[in-house]
Backbone as XML, in Angstrom:
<?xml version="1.0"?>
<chain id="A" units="angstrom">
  <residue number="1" name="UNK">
    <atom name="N" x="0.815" y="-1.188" z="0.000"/>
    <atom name="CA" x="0.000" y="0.000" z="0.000"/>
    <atom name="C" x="0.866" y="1.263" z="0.000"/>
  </residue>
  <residue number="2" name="UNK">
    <atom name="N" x="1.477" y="1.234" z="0.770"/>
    <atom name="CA" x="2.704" y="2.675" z="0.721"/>
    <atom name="C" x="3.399" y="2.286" z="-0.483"/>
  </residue>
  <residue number="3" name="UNK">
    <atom name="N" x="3.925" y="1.863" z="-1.198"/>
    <atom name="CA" x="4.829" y="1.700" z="-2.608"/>
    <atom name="C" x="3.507" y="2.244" z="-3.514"/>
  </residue>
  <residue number="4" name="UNK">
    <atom name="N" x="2.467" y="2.462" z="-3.029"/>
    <atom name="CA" x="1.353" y="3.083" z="-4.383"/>
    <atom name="C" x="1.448" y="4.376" z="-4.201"/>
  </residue>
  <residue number="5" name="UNK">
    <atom name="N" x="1.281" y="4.687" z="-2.824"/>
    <atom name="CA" x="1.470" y="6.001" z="-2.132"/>
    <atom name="C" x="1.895" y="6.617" z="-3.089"/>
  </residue>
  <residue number="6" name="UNK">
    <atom name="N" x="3.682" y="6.348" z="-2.340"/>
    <atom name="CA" x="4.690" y="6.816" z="-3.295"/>
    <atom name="C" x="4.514" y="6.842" z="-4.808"/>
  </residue>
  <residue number="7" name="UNK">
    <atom name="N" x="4.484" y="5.876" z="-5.247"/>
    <atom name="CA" x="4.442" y="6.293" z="-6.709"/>
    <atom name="C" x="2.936" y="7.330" z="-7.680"/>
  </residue>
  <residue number="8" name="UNK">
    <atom name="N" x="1.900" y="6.976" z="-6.645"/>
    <atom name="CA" x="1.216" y="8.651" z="-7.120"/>
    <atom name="C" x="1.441" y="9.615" z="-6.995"/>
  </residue>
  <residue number="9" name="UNK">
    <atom name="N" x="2.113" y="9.884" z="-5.817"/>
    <atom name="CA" x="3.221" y="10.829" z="-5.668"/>
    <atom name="C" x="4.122" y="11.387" z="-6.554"/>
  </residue>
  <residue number="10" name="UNK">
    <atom name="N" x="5.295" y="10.619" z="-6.563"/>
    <atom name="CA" x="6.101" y="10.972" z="-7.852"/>
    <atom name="C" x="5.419" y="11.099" z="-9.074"/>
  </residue>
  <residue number="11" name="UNK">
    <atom name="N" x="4.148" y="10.443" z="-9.750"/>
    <atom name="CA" x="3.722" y="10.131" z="-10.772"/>
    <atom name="C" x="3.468" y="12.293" z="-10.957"/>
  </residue>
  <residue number="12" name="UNK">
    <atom name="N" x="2.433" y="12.336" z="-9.865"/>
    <atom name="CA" x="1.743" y="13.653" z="-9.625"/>
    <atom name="C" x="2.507" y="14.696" z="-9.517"/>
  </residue>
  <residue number="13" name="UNK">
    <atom name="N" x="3.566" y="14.682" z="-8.655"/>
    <atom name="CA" x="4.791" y="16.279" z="-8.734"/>
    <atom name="C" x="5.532" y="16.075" z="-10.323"/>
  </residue>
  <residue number="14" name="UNK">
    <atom name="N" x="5.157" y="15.174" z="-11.128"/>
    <atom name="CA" x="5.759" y="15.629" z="-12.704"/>
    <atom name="C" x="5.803" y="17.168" z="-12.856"/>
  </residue>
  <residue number="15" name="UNK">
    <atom name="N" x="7.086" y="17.401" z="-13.172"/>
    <atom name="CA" x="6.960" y="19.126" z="-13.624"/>
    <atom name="C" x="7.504" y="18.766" z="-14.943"/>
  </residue>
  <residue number="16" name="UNK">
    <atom name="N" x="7.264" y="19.462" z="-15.992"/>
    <atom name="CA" x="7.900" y="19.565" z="-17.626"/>
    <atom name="C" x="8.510" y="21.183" z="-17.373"/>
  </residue>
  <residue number="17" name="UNK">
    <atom name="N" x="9.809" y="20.575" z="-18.514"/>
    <atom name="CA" x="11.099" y="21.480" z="-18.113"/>
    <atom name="C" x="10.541" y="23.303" z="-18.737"/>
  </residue>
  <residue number="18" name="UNK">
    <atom name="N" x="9.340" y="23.159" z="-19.754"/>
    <atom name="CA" x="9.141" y="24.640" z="-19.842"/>
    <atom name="C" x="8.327" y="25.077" z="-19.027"/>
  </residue>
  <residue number="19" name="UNK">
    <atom name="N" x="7.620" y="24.556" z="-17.946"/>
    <atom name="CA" x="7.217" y="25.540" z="-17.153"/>
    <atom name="C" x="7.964" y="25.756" z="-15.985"/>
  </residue>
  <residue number="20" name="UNK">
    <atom name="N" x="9.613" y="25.205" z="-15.695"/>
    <atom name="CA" x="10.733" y="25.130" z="-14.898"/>
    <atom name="C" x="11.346" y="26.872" z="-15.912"/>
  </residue>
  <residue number="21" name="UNK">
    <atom name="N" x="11.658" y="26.010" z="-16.922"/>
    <atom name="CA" x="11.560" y="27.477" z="-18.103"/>
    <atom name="C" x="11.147" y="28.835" z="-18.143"/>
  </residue>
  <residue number="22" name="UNK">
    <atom name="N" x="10.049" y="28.475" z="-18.012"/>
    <atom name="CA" x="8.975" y="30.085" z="-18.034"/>
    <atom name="C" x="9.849" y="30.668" z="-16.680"/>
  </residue>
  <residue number="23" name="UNK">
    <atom name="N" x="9.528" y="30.139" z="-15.480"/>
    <atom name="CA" x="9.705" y="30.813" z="-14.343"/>
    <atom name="C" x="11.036" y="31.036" z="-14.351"/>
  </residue>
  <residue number="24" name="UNK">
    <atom name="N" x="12.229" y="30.566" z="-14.670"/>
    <atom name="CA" x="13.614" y="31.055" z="-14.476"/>
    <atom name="C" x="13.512" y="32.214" z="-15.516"/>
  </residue>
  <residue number="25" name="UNK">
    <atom name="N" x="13.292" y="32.059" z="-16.847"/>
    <atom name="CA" x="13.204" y="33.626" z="-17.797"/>
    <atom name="C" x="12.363" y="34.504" z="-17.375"/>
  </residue>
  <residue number="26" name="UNK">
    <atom name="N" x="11.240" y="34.648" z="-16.600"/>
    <atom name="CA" x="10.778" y="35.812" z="-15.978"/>
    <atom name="C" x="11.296" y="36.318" z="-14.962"/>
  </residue>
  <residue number="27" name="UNK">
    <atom name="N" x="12.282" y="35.029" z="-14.013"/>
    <atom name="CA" x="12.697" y="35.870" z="-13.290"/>
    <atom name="C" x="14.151" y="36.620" z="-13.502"/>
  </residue>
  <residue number="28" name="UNK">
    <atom name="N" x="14.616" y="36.040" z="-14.503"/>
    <atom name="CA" x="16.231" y="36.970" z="-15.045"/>
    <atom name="C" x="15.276" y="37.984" z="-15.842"/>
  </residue>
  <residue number="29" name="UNK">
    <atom name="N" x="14.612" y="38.029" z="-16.528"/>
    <atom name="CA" x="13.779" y="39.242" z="-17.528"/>
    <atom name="C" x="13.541" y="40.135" z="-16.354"/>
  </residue>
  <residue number="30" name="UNK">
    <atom name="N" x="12.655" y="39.907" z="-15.471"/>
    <atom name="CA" x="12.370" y="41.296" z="-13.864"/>
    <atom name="C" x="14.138" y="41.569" z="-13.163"/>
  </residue>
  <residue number="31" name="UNK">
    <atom name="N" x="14.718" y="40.328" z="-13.373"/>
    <atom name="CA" x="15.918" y="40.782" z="-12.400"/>
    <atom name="C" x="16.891" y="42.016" z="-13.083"/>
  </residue>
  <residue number="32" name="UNK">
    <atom name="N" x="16.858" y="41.285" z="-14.118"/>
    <atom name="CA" x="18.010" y="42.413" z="-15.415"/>
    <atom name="C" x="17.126" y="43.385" z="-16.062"/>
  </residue>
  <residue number="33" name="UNK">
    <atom name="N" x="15.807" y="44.083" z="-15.867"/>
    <atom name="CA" x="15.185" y="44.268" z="-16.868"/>
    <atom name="C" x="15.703" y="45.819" z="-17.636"/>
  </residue>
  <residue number="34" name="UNK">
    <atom name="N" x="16.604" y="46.454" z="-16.632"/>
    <atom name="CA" x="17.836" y="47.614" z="-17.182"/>
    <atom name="C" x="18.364" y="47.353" z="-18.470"/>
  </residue>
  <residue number="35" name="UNK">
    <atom name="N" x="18.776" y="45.720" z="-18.480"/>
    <atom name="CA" x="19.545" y="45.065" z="-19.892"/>
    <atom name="C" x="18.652" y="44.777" z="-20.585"/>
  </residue>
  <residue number="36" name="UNK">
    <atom name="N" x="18.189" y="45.859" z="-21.561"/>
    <atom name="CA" x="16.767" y="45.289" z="-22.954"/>
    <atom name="C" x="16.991" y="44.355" z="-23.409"/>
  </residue>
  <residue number="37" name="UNK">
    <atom name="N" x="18.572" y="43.953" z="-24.210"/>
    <atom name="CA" x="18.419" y="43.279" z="-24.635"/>
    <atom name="C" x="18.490" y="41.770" z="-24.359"/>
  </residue>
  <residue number="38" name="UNK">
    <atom name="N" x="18.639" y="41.599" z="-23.041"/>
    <atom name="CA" x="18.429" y="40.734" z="-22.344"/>
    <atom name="C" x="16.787" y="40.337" z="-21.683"/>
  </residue>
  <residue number="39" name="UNK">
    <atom name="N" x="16.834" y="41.485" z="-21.257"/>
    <atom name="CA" x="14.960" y="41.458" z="-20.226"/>
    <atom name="C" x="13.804" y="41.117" z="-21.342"/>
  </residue>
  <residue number="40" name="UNK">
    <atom name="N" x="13.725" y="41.168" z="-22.372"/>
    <atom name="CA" x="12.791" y="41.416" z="-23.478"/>
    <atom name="C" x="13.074" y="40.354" z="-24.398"/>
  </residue>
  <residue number="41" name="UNK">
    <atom name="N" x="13.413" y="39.558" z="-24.487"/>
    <atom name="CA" x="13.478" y="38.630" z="-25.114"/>
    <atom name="C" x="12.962" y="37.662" z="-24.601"/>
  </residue>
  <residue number="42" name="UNK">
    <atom name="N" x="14.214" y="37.326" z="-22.835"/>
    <atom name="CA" x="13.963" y="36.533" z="-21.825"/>
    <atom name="C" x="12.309" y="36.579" z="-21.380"/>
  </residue>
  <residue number="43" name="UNK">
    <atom name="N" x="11.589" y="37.460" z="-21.624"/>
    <atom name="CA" x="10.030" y="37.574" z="-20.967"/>
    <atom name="C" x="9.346" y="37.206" z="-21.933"/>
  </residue>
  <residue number="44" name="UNK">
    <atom name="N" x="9.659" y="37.648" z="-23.624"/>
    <atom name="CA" x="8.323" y="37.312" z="-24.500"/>
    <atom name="C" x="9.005" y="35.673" z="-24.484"/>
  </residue>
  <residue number="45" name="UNK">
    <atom name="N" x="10.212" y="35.056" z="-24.129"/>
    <atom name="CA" x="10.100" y="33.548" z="-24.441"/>
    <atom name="C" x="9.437" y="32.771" z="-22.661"/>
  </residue>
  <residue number="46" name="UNK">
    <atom name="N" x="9.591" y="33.612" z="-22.032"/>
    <atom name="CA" x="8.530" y="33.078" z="-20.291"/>
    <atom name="C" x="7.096" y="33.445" z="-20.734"/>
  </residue>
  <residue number="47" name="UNK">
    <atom name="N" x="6.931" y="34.167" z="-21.485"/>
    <atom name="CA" x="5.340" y="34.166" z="-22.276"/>
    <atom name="C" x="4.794" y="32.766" z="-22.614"/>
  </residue>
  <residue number="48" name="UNK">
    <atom name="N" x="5.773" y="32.485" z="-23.924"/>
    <atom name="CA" x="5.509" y="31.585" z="-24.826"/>
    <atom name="C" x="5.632" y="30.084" z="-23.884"/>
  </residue>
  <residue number="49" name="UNK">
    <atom name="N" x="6.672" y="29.979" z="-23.284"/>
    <atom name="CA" x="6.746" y="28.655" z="-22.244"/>
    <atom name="C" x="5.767" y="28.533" z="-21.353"/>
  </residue>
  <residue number="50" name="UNK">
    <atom name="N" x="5.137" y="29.851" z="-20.861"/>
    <atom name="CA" x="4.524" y="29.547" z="-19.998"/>
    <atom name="C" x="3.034" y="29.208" z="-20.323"/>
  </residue>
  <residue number="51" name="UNK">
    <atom name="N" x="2.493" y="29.784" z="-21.787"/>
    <atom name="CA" x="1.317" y="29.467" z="-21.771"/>
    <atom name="C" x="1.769" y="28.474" z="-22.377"/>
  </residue>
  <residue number="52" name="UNK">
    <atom name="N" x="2.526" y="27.445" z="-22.997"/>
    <atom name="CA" x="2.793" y="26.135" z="-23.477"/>
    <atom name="C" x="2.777" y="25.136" z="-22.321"/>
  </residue>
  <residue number="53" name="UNK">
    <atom name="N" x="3.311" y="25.333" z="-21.327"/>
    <atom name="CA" x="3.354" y="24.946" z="-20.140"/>
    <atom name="C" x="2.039" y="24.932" z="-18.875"/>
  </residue>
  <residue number="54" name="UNK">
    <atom name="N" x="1.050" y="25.673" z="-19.060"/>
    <atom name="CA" x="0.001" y="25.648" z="-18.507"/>
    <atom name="C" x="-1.032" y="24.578" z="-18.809"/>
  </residue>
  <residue number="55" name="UNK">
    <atom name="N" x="-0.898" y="24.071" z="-20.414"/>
    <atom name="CA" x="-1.405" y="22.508" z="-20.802"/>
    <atom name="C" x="-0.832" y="21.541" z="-19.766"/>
  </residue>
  <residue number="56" name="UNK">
    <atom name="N" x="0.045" y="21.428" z="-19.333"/>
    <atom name="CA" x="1.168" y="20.300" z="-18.785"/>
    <atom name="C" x="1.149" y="20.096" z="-17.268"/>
  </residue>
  <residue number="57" name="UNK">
    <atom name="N" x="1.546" y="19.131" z="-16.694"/>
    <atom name="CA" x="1.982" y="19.252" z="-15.809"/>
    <atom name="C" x="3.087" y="20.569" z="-14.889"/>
  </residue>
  <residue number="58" name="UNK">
    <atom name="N" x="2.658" y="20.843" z="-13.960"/>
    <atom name="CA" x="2.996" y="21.673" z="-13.160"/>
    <atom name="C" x="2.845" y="22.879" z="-13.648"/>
  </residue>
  <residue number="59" name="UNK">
    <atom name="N" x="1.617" y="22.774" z="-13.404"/>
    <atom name="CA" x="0.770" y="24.612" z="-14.000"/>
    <atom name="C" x="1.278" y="25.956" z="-13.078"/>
  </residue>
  <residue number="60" name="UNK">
    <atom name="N" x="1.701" y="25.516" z="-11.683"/>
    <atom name="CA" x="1.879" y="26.818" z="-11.158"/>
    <atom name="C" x="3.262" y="27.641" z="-11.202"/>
  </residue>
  <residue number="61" name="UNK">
    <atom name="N" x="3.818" y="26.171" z="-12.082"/>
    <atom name="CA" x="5.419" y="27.497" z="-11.920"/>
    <atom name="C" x="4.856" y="27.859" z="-13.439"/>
  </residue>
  <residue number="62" name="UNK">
    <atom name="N" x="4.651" y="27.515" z="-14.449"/>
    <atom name="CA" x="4.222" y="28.026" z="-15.681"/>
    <atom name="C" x="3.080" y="29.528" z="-15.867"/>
  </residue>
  <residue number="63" name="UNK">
    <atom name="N" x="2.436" y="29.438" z="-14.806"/>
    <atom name="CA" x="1.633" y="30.456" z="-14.375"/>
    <atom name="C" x="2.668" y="31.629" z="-13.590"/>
  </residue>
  <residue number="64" name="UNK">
    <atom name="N" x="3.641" y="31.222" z="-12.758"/>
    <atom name="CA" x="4.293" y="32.343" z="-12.387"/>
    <atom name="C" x="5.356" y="32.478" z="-13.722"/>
  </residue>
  <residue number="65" name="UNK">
    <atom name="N" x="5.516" y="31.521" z="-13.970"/>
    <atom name="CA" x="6.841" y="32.437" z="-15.413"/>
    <atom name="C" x="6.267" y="33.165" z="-16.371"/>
  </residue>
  <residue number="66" name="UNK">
    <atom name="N" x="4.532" y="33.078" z="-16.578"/>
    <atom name="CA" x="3.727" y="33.980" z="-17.453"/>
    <atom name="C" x="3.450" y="35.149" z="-16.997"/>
  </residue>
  <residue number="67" name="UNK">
    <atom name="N" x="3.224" y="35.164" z="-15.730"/>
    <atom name="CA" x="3.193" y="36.602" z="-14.925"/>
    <atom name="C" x="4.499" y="37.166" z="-14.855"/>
  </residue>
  <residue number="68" name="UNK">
    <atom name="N" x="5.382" y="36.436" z="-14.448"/>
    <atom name="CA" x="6.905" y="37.324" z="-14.296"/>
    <atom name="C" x="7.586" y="37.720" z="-15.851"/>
  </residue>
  <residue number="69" name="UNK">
    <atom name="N" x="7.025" y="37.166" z="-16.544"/>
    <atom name="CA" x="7.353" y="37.732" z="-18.098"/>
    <atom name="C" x="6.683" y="38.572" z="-18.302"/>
  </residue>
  <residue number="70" name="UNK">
    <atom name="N" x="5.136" y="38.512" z="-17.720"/>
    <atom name="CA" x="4.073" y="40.021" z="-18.579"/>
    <atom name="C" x="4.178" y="40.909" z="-17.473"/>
  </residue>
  <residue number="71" name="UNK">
    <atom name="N" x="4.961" y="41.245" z="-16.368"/>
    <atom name="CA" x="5.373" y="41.852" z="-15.641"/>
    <atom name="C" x="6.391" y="42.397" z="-16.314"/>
  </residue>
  <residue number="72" name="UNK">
    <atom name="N" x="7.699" y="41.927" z="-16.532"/>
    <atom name="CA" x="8.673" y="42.612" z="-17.188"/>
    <atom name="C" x="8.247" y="42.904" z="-18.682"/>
  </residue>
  <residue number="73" name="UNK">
    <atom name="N" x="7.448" y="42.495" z="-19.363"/>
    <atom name="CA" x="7.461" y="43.014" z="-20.474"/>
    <atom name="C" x="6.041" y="44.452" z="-20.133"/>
  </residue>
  <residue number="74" name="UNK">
    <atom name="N" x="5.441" y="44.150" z="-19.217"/>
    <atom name="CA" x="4.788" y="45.784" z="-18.823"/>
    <atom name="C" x="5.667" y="46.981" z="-18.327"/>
  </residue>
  <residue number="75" name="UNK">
    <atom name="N" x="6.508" y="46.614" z="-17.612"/>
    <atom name="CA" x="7.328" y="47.540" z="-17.656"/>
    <atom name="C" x="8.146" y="47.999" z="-18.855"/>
  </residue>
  <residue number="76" name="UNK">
    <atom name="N" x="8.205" y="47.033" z="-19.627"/>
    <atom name="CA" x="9.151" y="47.859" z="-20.622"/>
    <atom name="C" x="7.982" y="48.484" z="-21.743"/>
  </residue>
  <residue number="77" name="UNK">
    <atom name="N" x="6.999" y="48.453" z="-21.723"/>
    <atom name="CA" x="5.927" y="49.031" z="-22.720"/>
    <atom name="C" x="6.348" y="50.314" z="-21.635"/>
  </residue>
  <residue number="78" name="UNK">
    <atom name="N" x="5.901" y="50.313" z="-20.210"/>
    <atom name="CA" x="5.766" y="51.331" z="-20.099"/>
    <atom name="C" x="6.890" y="52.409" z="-20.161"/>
  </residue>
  <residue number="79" name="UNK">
    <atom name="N" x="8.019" y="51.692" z="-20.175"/>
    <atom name="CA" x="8.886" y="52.712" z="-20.069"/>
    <atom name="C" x="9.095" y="53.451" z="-21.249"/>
  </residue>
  <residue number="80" name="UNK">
    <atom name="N" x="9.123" y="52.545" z="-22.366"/>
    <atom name="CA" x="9.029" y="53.025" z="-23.659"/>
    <atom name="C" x="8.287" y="54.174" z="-24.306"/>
  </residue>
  <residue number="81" name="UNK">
    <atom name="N" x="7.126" y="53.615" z="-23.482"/>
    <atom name="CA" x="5.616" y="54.729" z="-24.330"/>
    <atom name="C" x="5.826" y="56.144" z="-23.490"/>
  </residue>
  <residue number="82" name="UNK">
    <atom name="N" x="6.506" y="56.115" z="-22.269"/>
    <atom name="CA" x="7.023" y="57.339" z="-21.271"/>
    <atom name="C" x="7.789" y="57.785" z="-22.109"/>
  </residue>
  <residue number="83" name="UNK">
    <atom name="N" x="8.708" y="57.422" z="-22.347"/>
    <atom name="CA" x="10.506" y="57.733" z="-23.233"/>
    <atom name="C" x="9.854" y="58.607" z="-24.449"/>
  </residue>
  <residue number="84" name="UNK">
    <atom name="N" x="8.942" y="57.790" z="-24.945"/>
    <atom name="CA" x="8.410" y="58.223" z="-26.218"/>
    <atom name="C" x="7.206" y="60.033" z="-26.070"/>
  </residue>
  <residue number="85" name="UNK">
    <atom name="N" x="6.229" y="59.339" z="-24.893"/>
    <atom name="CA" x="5.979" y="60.787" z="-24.971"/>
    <atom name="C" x="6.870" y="61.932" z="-24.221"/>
  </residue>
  <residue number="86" name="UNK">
    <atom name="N" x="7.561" y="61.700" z="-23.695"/>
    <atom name="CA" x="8.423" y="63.201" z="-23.566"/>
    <atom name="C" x="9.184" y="63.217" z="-24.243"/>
  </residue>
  <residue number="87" name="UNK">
    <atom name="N" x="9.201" y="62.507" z="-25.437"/>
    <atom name="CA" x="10.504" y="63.255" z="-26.696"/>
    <atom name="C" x="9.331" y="63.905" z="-27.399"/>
  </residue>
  <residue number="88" name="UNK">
    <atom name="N" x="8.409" y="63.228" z="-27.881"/>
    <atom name="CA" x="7.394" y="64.213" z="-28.256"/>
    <atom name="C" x="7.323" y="65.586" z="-27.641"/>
  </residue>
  <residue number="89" name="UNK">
    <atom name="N" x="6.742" y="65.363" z="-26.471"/>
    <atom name="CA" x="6.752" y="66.770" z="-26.270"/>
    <atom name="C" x="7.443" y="67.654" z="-26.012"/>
  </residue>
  <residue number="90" name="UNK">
    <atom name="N" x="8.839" y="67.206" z="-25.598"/>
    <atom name="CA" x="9.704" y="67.950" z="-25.796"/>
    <atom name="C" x="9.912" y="68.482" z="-27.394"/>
  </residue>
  <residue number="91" name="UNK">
    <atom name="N" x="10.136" y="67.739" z="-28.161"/>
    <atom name="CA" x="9.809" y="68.286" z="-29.881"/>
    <atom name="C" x="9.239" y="69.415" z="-29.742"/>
  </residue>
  <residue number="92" name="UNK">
    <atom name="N" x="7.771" y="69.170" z="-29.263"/>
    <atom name="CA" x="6.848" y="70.696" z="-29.567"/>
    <atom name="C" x="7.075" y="71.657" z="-28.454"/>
  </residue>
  <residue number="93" name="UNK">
    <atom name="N" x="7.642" y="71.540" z="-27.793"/>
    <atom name="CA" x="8.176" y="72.150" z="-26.480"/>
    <atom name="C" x="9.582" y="72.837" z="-26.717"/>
  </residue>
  <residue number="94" name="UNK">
    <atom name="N" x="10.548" y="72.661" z="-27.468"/>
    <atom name="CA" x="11.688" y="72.857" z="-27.350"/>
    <atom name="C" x="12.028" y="74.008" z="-28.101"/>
  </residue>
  <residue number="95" name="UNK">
    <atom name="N" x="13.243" y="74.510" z="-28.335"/>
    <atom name="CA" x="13.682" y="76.142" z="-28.734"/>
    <atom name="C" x="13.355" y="76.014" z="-30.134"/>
  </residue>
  <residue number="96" name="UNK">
    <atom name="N" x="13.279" y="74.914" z="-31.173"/>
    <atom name="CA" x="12.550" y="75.127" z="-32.359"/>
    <atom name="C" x="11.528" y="74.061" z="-32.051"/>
  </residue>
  <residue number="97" name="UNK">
    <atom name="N" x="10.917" y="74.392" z="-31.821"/>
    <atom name="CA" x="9.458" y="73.397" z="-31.344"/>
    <atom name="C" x="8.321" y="74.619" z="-32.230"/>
  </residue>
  <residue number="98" name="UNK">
    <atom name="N" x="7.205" y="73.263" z="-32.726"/>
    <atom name="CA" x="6.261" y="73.662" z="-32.900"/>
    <atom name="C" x="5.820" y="75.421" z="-32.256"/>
  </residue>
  <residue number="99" name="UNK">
    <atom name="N" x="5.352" y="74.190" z="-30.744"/>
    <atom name="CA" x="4.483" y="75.530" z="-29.945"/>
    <atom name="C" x="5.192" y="76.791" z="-30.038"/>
  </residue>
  <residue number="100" name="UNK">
    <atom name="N" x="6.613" y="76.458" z="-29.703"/>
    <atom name="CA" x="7.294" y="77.997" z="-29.654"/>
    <atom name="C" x="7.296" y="79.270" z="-30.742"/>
  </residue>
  <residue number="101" name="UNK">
    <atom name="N" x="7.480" y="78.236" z="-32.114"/>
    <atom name="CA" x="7.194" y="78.787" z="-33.628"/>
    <atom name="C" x="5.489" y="79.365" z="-33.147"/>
  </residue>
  <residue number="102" name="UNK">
    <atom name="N" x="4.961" y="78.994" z="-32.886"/>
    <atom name="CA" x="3.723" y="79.481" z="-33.007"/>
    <atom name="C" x="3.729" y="80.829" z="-32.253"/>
  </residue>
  <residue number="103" name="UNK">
    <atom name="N" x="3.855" y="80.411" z="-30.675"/>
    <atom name="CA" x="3.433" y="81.518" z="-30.352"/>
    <atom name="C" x="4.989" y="82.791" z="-30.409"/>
  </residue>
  <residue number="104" name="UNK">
    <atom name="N" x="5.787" y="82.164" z="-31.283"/>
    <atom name="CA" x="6.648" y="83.675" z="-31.813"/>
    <atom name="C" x="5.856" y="84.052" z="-32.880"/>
  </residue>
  <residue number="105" name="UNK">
    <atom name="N" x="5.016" y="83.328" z="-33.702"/>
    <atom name="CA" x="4.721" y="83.631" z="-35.000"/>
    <atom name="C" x="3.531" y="84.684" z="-34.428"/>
  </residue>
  <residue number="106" name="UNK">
    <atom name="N" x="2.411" y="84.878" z="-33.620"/>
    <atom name="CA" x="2.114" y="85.486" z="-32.879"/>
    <atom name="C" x="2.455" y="86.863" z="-32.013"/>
  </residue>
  <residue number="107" name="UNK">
    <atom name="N" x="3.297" y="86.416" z="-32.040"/>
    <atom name="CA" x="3.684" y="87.688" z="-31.175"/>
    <atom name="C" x="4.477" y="88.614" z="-31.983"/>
  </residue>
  <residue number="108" name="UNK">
    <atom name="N" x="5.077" y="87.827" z="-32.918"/>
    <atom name="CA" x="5.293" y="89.347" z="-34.180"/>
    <atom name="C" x="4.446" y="89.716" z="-34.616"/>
  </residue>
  <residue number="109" name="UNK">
    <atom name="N" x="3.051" y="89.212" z="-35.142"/>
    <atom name="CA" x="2.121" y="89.733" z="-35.694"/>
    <atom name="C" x="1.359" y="90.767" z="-34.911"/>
  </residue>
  <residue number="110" name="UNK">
    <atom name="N" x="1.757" y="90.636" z="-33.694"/>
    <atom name="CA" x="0.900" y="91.480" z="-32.545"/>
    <atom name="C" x="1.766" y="92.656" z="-31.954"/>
  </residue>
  <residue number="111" name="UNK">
    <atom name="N" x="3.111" y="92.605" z="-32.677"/>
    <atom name="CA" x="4.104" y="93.673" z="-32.444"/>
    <atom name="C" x="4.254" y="94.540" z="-33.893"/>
  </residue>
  <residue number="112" name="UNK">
    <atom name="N" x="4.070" y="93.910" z="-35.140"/>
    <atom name="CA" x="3.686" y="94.594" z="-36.024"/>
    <atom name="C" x="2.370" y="95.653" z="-35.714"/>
  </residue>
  <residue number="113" name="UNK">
    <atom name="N" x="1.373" y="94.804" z="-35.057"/>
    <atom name="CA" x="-0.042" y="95.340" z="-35.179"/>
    <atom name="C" x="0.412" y="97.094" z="-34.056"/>
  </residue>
  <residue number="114" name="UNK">
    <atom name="N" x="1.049" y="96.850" z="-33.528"/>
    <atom name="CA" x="1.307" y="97.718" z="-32.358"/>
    <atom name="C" x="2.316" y="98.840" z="-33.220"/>
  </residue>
  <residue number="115" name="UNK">
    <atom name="N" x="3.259" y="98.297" z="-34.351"/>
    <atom name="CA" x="3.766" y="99.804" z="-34.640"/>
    <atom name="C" x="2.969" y="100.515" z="-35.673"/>
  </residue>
  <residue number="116" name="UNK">
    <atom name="N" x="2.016" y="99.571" z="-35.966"/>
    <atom name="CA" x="1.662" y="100.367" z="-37.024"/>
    <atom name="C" x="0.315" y="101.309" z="-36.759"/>
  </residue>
</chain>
């Protein structure tokens, strides 16, 4: 009776090596995620392992290597789409920027209007 034990046991803690996978690349992708070209790769492939790995045996490390990948890969959207809008607005913000052209273009017209 105990030799069955055991072996439903062992049969049952089966883990498959990509959802061992997922969770080690999400967690170097969050640990390094400074190194893009390291963090961003390492997370969209803890993506891919991990929802491959959620079919399989040992769903919960496959479930944390899918979160610790769409964790680091949220941060890097966000940092990006940040990066991105303040170069924008700096663009229209800056000493030849849009806005500035404008409101000089303005204010000569309103200094003309004044000598004449």
């Amino acid at each position: 009776m105990e030799k069955n034990i055991e072996e439903q046991v062992v049969k049952n803690s089966k883990v498959t090596g990509l959802s061992i996978a997922a969770l080690v690349l999400g967690i170097i992708s969050i640990v390094l995620w400074c190194a893009w070209f390291i963090s961003i790769p390492c997370s969209i492939l803890a993506l891919i392992f991990g929802i491959i790995g959620i079919k399989k045996p040992g769903k919960g490390l496959a479930i944390a290597g899918l979160v610790t990948g769409a964790i680091s890969l949220t941060i890097w959207l966000v940092l990006f789409m940040a990066t991105f809008a303040v170069g924008f607005m700096e663009g229209l913000n800056g000493e030849e920027g849009i806005i500035n052209k404008a409101k000089y273009a303005s204010f000569a017209t309103e200094m003309q209007k004044i000598k004449e």
